[in-house]
Structure formats: structure tokens, C-alpha cells
Backbone as a printed PyTorch tensor [residue, N CA C, xyz], in Angstrom:
tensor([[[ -7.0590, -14.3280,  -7.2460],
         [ -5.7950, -14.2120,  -6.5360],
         [ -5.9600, -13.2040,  -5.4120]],

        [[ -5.5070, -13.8090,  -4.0450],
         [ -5.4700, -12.4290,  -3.0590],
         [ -4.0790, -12.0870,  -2.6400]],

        [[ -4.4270, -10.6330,  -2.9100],
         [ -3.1120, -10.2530,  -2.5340],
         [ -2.6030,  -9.9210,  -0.6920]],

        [[ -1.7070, -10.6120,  -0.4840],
         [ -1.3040, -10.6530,   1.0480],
         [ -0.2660,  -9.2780,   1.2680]],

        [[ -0.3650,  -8.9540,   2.7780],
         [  0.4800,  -7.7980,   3.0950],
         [  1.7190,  -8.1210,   2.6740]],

        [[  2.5230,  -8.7480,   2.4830],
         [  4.0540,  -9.0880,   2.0600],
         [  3.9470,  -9.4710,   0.7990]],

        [[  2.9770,  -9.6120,  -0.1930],
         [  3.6820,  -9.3330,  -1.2910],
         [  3.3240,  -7.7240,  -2.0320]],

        [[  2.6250,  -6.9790,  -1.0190],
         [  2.0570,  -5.2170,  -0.5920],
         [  3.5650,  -4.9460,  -0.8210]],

        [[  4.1050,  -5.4350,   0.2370],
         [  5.3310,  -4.8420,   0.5640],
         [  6.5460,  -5.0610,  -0.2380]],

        [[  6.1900,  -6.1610,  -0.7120],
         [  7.5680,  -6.4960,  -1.8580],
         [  7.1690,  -5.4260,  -3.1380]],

        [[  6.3030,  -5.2970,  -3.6410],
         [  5.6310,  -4.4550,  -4.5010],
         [  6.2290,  -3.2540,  -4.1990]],

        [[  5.5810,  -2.9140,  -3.2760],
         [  6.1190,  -1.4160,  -2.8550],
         [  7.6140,  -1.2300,  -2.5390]],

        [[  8.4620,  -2.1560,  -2.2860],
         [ 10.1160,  -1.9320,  -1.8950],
         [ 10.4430,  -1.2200,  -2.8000]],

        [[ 11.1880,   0.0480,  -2.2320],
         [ 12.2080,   0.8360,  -2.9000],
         [ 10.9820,   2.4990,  -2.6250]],

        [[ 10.1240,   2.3900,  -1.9860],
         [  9.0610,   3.4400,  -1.8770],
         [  9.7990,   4.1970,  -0.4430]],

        [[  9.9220,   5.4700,  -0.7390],
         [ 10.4750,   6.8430,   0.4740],
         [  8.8890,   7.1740,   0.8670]],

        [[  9.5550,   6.9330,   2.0510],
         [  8.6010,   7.0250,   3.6510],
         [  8.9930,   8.7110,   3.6450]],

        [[  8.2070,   8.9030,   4.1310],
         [  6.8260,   8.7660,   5.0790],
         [  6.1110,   9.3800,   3.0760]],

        [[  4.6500,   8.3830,   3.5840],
         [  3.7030,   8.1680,   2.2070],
         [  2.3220,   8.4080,   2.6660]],

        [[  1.3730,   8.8440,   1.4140],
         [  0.3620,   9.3190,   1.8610],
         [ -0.6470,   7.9490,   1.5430]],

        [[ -1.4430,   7.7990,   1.6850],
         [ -2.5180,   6.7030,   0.7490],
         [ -3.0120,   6.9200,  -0.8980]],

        [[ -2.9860,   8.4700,  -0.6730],
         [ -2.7350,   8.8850,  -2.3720],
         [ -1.4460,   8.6220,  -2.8650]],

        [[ -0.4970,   8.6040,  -2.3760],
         [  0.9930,   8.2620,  -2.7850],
         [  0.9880,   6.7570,  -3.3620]],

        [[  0.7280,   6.2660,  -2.1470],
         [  0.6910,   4.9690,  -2.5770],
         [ -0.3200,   4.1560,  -4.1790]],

        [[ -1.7070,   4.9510,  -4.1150],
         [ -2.4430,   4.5140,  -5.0010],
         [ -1.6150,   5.2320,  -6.4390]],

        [[ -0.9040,   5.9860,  -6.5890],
         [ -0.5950,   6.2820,  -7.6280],
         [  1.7040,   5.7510,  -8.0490]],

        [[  1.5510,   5.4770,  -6.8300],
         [  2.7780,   4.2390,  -7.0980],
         [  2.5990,   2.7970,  -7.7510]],

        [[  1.0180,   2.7070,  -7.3190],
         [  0.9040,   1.7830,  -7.8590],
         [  0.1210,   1.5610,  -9.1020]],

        [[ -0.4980,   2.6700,  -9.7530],
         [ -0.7190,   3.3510, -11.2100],
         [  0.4260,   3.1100, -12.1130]],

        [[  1.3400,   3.6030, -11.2760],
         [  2.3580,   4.0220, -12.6920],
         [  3.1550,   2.6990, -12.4170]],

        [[  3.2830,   2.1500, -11.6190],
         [  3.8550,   0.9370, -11.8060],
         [  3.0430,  -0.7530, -11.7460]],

        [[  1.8550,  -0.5310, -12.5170],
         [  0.9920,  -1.4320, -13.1810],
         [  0.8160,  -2.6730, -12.0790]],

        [[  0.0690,  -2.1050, -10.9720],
         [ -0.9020,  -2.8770,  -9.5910],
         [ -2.0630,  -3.2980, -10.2180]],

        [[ -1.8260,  -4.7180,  -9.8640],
         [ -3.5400,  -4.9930, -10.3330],
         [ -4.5530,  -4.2700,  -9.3600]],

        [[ -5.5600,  -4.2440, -10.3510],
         [ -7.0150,  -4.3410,  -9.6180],
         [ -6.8960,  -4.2750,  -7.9030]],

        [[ -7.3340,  -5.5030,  -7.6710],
         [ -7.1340,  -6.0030,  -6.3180],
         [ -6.3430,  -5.3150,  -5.5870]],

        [[ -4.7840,  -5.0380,  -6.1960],
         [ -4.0790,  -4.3970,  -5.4370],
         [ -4.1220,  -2.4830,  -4.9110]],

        [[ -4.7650,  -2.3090,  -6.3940],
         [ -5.0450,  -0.8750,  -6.0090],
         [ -6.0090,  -0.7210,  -5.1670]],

        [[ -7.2400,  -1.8340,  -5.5550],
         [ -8.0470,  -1.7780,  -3.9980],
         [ -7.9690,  -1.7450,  -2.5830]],

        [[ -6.6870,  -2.8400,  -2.8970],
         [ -6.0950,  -2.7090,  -1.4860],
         [ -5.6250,  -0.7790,  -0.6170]],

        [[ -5.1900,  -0.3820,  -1.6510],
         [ -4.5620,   0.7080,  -1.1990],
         [ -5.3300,   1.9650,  -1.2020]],

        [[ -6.4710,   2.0730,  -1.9450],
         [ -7.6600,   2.7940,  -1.8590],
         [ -8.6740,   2.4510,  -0.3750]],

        [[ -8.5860,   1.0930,   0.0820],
         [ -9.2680,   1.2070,   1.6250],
         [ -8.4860,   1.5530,   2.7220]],

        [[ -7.0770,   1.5930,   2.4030],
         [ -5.9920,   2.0950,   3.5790],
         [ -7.0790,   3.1160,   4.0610]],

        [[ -6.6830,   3.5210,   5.4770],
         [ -6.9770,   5.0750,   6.2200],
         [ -6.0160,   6.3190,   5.1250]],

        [[ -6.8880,   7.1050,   5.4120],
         [ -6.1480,   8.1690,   4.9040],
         [ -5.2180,   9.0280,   5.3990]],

        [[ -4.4610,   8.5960,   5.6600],
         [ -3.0150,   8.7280,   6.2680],
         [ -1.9280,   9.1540,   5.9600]],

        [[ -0.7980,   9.2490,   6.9010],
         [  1.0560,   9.2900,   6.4110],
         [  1.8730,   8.4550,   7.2940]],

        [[  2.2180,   7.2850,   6.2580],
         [  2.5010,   6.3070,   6.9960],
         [  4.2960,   6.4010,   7.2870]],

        [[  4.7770,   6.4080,   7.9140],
         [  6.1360,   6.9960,   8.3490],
         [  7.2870,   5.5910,   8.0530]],

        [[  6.5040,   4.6040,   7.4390],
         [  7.4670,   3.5470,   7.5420],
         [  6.7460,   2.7540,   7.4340]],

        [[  7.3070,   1.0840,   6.6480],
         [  6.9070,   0.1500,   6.0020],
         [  5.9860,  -0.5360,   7.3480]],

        [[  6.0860,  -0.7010,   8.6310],
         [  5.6750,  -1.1510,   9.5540],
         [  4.4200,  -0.3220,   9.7550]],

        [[  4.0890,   0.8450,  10.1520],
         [  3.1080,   1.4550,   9.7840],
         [  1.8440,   1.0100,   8.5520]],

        [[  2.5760,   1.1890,   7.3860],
         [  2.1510,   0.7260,   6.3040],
         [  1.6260,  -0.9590,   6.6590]],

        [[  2.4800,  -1.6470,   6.9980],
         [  2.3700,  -2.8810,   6.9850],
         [  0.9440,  -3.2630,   8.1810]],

        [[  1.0480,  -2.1400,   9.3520],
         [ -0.1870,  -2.5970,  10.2030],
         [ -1.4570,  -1.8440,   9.7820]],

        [[ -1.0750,  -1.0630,   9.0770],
         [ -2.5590,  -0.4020,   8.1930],
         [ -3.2620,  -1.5880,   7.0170]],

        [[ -2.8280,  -2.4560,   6.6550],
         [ -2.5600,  -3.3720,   5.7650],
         [ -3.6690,  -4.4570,   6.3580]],

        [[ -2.6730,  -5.1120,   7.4830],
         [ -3.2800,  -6.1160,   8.5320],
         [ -4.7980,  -5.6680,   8.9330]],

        [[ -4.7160,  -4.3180,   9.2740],
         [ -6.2770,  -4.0580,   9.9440],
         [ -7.3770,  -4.0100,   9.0850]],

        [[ -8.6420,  -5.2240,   9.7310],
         [ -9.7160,  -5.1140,   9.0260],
         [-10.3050,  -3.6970,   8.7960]],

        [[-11.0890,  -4.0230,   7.4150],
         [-11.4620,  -2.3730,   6.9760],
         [-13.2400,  -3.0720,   7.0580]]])
């Protein structure tokens, strides 16, 4: 299964901006991200993403 930026984002809805990439990998710990998905969020840049659009083009960009 691959996981696409919009269902990143449905996952993550209800998450307060501005977020770190550690934020995120452990949002998605405690709220049981597969595999894949935590991978996803472990190659983000290491960042503070100020908003889902941010987030969302960190997402899009090849790593």
C-alpha cells in the first residue's frame, strides 16, 4: 500500500501548526501510523512547518 500526501493529511487533521518533523513522527507513534507512514515522516526535511500547505509541499518533494 502507498501512502499518498492526502491521505498524510487526513491522518494528520486536527494537528496545531506550526510542527516539527519530530512532532510529526511521534503524532504518528501515538496514534498507530503504519510503517510506511512513519517513513514517510522520518524523510521530511527537518523542519517547522507553519501549516498543512507547507507540510503538504514537503510531502510532494522528491527525497
Amino acid at each position: 500500500m502507498t501512502v499518498t500526501g492526502v491521505q498524510l493529511q487526513e491522518y494528520l487533521a486536527g494537528l496545531d501548526y506550526p510542527v516539527s518533523r519530530e512532532d510529526l513522527i511521534r503524532w504518528g507513534q501515538e496514534n498507530g501510523a503504519s510503517t510506511e507512514m512513519l517513513q514517510m515522516l522520518q524523510a521530511l526535511p527537518p523542519e517547522q512547518f507553519n501549516n498543512p500547505d507547507e507540510l503538504n509541499a514537503a510531502l510532494s518533494t522528491p527525497t
